[in-house]
TORGU-618039 format. One record per atom (N, C-alpha, C, O): z, x negated, y; residue in three letters. Coordinates in steps of 0.02 Angstrom, whole numbers, padded with zeros to 5 digits, always signed. Layout:
ZXYALA...
//
This chain:
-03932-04719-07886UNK-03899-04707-07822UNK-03889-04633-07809UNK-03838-04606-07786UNK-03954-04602-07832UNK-03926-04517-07815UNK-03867-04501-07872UNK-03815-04475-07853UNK-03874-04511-07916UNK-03807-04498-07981UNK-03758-04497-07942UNK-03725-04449-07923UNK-03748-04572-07925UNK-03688-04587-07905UNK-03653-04560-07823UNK-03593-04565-07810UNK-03689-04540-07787UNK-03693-04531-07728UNK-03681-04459-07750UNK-03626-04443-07727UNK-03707-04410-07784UNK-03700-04363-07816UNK-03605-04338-07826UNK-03573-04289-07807UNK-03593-04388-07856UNK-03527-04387-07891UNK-03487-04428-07858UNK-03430-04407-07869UNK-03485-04469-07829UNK-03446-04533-07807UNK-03386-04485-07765UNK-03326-04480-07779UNK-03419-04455-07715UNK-03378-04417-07671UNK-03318-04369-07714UNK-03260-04372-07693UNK-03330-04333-07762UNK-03292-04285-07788UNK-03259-04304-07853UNK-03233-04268-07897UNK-03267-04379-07847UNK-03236-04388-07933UNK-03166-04412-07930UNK-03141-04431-07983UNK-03129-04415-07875UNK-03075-04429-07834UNK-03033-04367-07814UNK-02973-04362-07825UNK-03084-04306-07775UNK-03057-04250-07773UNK-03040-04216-07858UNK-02987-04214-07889UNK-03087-04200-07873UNK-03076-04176-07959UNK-03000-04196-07988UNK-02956-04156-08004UNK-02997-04297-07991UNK-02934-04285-08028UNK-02891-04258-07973UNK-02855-04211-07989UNK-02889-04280-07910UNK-02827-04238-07871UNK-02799-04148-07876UNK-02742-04125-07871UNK-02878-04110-07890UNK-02870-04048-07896UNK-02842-04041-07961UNK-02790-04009-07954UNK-02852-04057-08023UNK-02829-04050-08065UNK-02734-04073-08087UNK-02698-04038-08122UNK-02716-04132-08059UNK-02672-04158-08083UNK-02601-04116-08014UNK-02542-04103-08023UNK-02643-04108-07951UNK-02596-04079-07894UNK-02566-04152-07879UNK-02509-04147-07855UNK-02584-04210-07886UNK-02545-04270-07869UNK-02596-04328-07862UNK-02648-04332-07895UNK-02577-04373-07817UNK-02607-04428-07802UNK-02605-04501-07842UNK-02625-04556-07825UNK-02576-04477-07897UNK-02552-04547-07943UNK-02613-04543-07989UNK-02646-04594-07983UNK-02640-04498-08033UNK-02706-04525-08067UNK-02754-04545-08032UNK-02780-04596-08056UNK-02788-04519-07962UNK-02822-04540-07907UNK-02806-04641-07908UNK-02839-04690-07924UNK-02770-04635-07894UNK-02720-04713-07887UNK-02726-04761-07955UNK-02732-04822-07958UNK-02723-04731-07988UNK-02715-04753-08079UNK-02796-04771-08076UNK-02806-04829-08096UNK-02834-04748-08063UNK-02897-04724-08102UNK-02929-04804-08050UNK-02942-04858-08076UNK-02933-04791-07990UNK-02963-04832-07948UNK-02926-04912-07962UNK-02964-04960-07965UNK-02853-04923-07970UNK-02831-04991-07970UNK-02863-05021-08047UNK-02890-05077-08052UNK-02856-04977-08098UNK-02881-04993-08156UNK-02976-05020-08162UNK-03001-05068-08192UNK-03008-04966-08120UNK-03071-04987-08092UNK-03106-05059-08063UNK-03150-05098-08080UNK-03055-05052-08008UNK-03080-05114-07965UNK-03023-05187-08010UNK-03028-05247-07997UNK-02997-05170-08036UNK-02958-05248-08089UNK-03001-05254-08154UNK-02992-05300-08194UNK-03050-05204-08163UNK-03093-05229-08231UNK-03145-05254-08199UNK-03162-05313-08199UNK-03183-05192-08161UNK-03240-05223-08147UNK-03275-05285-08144UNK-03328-05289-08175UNK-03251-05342-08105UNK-03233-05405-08084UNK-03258-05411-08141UNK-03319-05410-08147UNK-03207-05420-08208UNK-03216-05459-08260UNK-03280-05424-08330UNK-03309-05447-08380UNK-03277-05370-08300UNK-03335-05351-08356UNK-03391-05374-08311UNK-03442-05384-08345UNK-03403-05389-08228UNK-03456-05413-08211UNK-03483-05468-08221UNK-03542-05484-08217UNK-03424-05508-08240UNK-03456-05567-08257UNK-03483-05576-08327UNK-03532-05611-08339UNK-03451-05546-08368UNK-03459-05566-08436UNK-03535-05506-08446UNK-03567-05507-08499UNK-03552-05461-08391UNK-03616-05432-08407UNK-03670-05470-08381UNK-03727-05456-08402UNK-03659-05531-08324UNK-03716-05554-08281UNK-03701-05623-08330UNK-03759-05630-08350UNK-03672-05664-08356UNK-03698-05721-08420UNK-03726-05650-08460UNK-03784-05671-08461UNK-03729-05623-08474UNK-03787-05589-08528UNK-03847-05578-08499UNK-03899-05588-08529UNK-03844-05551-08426UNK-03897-05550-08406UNK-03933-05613-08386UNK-03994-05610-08380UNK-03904-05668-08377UNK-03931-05743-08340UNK-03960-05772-08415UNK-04007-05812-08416UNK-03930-05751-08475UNK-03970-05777-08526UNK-04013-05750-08589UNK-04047-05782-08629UNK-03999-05672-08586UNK-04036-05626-08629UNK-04101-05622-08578UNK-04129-05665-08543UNK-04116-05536-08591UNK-04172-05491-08559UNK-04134-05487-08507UNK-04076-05500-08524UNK-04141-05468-08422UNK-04121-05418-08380UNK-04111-05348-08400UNK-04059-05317-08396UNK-04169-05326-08422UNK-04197-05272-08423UNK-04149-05230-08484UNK-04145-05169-08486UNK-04118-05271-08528UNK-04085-05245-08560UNK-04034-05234-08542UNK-04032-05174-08525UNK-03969-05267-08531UNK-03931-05254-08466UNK-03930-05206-08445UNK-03891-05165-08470UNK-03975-05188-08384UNK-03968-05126-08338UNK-03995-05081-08392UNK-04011-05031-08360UNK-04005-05073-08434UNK-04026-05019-08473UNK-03963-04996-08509UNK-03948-04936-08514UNK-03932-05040-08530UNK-03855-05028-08545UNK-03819-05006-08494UNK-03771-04970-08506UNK-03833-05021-08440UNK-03758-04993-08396UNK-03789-04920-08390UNK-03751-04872-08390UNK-03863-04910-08383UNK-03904-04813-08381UNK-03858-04776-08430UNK-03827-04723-08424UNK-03862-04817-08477UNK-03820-04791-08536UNK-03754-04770-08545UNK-03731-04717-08568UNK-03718-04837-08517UNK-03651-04818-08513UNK-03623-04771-08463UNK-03572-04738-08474UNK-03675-04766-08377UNK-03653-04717-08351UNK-03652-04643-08371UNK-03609-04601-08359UNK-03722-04639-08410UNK-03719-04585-08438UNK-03669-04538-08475UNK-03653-04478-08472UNK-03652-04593-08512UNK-03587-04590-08568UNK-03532-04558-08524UNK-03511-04500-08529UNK-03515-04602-08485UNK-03454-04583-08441UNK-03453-04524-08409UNK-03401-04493-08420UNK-03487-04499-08376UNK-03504-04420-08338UNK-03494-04375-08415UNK-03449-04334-08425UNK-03532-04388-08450UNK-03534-04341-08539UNK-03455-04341-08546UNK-03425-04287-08547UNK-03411-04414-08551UNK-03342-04391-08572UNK-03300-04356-08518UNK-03242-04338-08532UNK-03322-04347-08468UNK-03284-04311-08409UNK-03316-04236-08417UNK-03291-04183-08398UNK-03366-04245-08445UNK-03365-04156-08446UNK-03333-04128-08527UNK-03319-04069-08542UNK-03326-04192-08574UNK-03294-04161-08623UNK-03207-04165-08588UNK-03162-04123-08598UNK-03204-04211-08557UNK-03112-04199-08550UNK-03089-04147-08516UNK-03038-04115-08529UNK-03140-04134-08459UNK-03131-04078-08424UNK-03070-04065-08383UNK-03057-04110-08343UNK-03036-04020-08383UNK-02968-04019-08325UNK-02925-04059-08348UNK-02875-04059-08312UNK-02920-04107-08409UNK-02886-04152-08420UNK-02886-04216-08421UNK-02849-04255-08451UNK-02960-04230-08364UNK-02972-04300-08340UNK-02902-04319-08321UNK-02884-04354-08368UNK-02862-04316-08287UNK-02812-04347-08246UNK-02777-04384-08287UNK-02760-04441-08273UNK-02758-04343-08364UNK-02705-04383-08409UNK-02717-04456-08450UNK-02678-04494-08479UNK-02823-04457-08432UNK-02831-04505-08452UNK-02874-04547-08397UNK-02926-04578-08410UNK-02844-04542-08337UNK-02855-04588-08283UNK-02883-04679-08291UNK-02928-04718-08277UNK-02808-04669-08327UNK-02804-04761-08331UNK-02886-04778-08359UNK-02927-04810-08325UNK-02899-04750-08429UNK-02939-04778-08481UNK-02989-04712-08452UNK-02988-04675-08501UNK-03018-04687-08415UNK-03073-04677-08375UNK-03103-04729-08315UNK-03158-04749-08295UNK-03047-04736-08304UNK-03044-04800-08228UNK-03087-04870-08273UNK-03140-04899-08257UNK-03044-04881-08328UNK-03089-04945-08373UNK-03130-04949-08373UNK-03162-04996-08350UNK-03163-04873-08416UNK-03228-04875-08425UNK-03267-04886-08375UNK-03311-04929-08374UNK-03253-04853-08334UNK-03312-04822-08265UNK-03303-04924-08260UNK-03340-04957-08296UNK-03262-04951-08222UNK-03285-05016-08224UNK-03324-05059-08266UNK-03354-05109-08247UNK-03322-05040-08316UNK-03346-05075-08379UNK-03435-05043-08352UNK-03478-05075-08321UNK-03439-04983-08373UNK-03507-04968-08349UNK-03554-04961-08298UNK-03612-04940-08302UNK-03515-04986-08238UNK-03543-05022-08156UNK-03558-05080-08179UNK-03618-05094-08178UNK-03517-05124-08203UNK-03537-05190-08212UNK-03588-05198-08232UNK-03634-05228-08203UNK-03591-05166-08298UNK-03664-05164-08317UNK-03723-05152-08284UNK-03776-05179-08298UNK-03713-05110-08239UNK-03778-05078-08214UNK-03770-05110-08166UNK-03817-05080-08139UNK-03749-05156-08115UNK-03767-05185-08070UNK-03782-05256-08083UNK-03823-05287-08049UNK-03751-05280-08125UNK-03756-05344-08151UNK-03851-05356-08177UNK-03884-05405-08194UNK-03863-05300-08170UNK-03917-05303-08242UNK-03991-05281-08187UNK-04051-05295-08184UNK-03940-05236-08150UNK-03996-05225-08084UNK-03999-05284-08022UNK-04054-05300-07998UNK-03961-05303-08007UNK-03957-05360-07958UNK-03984-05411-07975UNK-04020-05439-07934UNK-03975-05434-08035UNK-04038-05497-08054UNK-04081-05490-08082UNK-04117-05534-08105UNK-04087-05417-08089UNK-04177-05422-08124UNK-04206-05404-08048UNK-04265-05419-08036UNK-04176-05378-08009UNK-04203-05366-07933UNK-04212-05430-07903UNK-04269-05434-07880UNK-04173-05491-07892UNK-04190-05543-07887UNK-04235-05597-07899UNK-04265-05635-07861UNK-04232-05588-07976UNK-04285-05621-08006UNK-04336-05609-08021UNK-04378-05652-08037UNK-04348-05532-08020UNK-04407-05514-08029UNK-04463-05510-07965UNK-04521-05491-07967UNK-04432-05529-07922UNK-04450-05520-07857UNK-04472-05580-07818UNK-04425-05619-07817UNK-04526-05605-07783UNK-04566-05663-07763UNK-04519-05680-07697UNK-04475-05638-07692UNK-04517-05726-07650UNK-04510-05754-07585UNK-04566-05732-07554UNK-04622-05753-07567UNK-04550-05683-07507UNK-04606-05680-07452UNK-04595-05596-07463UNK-04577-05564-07414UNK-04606-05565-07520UNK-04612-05484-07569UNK-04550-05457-07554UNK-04544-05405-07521UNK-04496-05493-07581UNK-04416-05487-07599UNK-04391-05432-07523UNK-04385-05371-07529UNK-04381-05470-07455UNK-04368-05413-07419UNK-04380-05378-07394UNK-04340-05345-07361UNK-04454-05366-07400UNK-04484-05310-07384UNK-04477-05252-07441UNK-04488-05192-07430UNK-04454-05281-07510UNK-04439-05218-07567UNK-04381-05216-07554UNK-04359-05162-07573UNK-04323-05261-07519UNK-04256-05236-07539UNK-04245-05201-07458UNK-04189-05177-07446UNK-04287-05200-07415UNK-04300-05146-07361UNK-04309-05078-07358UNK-04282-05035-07324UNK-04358-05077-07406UNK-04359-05014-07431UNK-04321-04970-07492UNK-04317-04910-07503UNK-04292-05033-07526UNK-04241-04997-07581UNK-04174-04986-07546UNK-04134-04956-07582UNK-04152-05002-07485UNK-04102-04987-07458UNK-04125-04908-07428UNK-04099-04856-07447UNK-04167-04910-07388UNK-04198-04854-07339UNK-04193-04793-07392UNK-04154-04749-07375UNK-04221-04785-07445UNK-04219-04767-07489UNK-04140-04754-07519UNK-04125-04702-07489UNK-04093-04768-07552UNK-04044-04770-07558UNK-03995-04739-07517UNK-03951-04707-07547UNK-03995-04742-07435UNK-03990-04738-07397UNK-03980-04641-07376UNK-03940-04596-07361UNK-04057-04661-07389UNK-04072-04571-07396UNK-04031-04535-07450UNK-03989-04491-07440UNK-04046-04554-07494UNK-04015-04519-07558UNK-03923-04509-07550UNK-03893-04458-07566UNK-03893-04569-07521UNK-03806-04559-07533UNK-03823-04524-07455UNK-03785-04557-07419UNK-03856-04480-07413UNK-03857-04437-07346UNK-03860-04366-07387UNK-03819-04323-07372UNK-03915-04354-07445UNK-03936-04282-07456UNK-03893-04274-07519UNK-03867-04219-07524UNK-03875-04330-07580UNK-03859-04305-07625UNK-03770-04290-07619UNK-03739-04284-07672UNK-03748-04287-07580UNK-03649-04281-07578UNK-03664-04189-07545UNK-03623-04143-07545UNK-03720-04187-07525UNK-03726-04128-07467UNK-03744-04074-07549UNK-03723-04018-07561UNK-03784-04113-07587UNK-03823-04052-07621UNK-03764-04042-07680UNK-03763-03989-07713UNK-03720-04092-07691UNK-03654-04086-07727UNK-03606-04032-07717UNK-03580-03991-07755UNK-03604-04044-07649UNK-03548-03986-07613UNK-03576-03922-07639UNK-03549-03877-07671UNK-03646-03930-07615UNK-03680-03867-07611UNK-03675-03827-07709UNK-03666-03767-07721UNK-03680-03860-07742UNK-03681-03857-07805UNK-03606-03829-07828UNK-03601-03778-07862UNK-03556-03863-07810UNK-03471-03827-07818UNK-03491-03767-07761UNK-03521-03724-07793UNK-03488-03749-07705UNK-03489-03701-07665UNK-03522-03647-07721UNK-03493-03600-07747UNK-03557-03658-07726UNK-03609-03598-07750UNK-03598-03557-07829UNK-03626-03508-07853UNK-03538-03607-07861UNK-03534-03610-07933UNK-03488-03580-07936UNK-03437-03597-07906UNK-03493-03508-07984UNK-03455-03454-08002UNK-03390-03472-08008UNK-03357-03421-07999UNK-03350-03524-08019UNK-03304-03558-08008UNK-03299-03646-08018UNK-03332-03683-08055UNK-03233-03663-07959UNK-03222-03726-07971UNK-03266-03788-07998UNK-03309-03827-07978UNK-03224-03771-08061UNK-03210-03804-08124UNK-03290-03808-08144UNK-03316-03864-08151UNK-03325-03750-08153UNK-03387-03761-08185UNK-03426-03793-08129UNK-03458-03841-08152UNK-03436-03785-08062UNK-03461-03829-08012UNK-03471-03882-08025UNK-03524-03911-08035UNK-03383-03915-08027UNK-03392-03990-08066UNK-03426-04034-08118UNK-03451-04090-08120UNK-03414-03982-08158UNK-03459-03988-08220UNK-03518-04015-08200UNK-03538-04074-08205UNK-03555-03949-08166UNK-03617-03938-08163UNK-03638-04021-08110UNK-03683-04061-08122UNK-03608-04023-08078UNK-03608-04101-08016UNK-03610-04157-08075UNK-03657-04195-08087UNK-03544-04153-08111UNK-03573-04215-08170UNK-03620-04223-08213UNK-03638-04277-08237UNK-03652-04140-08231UNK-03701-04132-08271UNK-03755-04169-08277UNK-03788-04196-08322UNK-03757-04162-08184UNK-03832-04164-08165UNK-03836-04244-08179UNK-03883-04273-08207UNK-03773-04274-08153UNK-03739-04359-08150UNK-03798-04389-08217UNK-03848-04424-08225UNK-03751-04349-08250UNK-03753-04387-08346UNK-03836-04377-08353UNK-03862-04430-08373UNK-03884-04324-08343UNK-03927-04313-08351UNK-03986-04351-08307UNK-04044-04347-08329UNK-03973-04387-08247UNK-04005-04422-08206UNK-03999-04492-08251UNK-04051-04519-08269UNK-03950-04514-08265UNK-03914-04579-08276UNK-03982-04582-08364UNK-04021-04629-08371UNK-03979-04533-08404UNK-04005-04517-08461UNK-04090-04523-08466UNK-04123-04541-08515UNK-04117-04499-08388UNK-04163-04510-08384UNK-04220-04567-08364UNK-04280-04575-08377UNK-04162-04607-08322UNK-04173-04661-08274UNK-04171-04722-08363UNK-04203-04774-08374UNK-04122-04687-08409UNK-04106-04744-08462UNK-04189-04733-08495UNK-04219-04782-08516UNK-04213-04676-08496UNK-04262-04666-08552UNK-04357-04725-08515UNK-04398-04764-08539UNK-04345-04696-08455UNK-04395-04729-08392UNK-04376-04804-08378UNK-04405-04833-08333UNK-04319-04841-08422UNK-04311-04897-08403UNK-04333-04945-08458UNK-04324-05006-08463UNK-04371-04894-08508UNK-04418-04936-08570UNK-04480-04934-08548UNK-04518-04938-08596UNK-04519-04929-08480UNK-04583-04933-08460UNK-04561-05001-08429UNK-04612-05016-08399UNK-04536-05029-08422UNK-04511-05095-08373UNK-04518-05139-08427UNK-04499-05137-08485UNK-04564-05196-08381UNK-04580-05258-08428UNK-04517-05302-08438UNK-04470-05301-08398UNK-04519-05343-08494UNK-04455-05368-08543UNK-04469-05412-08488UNK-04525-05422-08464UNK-04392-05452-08463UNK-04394-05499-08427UNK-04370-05582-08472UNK-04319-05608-08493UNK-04450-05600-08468UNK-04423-05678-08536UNK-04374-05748-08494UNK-04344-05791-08526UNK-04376-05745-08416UNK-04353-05801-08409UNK-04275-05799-08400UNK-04240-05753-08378UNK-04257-05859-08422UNK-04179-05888-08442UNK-04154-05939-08382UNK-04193-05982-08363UNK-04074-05933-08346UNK-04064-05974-08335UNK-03992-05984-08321UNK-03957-05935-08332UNK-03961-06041-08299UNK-03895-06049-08320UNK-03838-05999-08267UNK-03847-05988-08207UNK-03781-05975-08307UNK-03735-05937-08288UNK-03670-05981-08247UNK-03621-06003-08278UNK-03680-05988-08174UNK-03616-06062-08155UNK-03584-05998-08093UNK-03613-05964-08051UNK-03507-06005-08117UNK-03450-05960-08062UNK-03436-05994-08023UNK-03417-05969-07970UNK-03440-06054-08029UNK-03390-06098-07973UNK-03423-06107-07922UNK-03399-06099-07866UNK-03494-06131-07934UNK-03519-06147-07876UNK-03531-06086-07817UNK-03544-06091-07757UNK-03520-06029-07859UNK-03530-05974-07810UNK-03458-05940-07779UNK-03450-05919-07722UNK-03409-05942-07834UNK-03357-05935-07779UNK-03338-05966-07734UNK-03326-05944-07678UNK-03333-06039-07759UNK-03302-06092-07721UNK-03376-06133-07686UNK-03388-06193-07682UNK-03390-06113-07678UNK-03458-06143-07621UNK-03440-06215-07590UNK-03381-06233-07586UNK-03479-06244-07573UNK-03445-06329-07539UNK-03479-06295-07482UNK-03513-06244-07480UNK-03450-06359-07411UNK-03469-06353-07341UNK-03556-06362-07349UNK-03579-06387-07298UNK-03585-06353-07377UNK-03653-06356-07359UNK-03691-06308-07376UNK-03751-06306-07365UNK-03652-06255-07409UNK-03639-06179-07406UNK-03618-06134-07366UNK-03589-06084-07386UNK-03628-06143-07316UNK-03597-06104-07269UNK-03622-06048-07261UNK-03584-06001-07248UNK-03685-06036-07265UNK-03733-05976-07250UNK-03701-05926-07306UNK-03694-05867-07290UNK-03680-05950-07376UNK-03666-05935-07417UNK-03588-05887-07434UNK-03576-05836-07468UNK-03550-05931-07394UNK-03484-05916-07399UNK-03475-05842-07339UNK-03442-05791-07343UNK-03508-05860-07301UNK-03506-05821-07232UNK-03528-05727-07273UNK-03497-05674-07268UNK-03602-05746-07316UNK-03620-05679-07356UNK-03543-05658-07394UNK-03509-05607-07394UNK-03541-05694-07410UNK-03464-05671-07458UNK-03425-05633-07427UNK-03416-05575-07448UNK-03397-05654-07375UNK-03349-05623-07340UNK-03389-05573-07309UNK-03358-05521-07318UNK-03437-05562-07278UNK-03469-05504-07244UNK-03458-05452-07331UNK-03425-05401-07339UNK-03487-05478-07368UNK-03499-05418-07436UNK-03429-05381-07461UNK-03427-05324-07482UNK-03365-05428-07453UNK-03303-05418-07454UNK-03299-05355-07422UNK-03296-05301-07451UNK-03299-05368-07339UNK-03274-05326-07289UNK-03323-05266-07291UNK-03304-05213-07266UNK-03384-05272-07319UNK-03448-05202-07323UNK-03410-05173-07383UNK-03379-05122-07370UNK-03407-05196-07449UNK-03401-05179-07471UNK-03331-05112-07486UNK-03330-05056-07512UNK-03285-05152-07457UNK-03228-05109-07444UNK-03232-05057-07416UNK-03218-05005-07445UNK-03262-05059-07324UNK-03284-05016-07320UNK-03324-04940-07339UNK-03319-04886-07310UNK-03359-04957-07389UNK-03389-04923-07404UNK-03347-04890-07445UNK-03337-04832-07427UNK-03313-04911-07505UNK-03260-04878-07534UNK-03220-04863-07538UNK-03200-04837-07590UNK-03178-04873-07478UNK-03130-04830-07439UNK-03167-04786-07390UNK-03134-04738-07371UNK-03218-04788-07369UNK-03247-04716-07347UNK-03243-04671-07381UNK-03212-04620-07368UNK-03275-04682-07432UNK-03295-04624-07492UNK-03237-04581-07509UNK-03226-04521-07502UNK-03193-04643-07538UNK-03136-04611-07569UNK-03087-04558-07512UNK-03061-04505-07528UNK-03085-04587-07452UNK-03029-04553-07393UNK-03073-04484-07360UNK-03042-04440-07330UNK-03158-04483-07371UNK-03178-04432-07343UNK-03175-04368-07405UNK-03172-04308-07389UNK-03176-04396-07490UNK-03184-04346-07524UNK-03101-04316-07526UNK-03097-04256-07539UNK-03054-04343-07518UNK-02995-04348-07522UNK-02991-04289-07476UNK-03002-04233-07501UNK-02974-04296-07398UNK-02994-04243-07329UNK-03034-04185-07338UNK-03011-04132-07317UNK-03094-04184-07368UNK-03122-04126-07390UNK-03085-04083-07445UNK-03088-04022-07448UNK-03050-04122-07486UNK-03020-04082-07527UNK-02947-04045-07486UNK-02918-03993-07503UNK-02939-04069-07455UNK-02866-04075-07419UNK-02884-04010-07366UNK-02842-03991-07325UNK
//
């Protein structure tokens, strides 16, 4: 969450500063949110029938990866928007897919919201201080360009560490079946169910059209 909270805000401004145009911004995000979806699923059947733990250890990985090729592309992220946008979906999926049900399952009835109380509170804090200590990090950086860097640096190097600390985590042995339908398409005796959906829809958006329209304005 700090990685990303870290970077989330300015990885929108970056391609805009670089490209002077709003079309890789645009490129990068439609390509994003049309994979994601489908690499999430095909990462949560791995996770519903492998390890968890392996999973989210892969997506530590892959975020890592991704911040590393943005500091090798450098001022020429923009030209490869599209197939940045992929990836970055490809490597959320992972890491949430892999964190959401080992957070689930690893977690008792009665335990469960009192930890996911505090992993929000927590979280919470972190996307408040880490966009602030970002800014603060470009402000302060002999120029621009290396600022950025230095903001993804820190990204790739959190993401690297969190991957290395995610081999103290016990192997998760239990298995169980991977079903889409019943969760998209919910029957009327789901209601409690369907109702989360649409609240997670409308949060969710929110949240990422915040991000994107406030880092956008700051740059502006």
């Amino acid at each position: 969450t700090a990685a990303e909270a870290l970077c989330g805000v300015f990885l929108s401004v970056y391609l805009l500063a670089n490209a002077r145009d709003m079309g890789p911004v645009i490129i990068h995000y439609i390509a994003l949110y049309a994979s994601a979806p489908v690499f999430f699923m095909w990462a949560g059947r791995i996770a519903k029938s492998k390890d968890r733990t392996w999973v989210y250890r892969v997506g530590l990985a892959l975020l890592a990866a991704y911040y590393g090729a943005l500091l090798a592309i450098g001022t020429s992220a923009p030209d490869y928007a599209a197939a940045l946008g992929l990836f970055y979906g490809f490597c959320t999926a992972f890491f949430w897919a892999g964190a959401n049900t080992m957070t689930f399952e690893v977690t008792r009835d009665g335990v469960r919201e009192r930890y996911l109380g505090i992993l929000s509170a927590v979280n919470g804090t972190a996307q408040m201080i880490a966009p602030l200590a970002g800014a603060a990090i470009i402000a302060f950086a002999p120029d621009k360009d290396i600022g950025y860097r230095w903001v993804f640096g820190c990204a790739a190097a959190i993401y690297l560490a969190c991957f290395f600390l995610s081999f103290w985590l016990a192997a998760d042995e239990s298995r169980s079946a991977f079903r889409v339908g019943p969760i998209l398409f919910p029957n009327a005796e789901r209601r409690d169910w369907r109702l989360v959906m649409l609240a997670t829809i409308t949060d969710g958006g929110g949240h990422i059209m915040f991000a994107l329209v406030l880092g956008l304005l700051v740059f502006v």
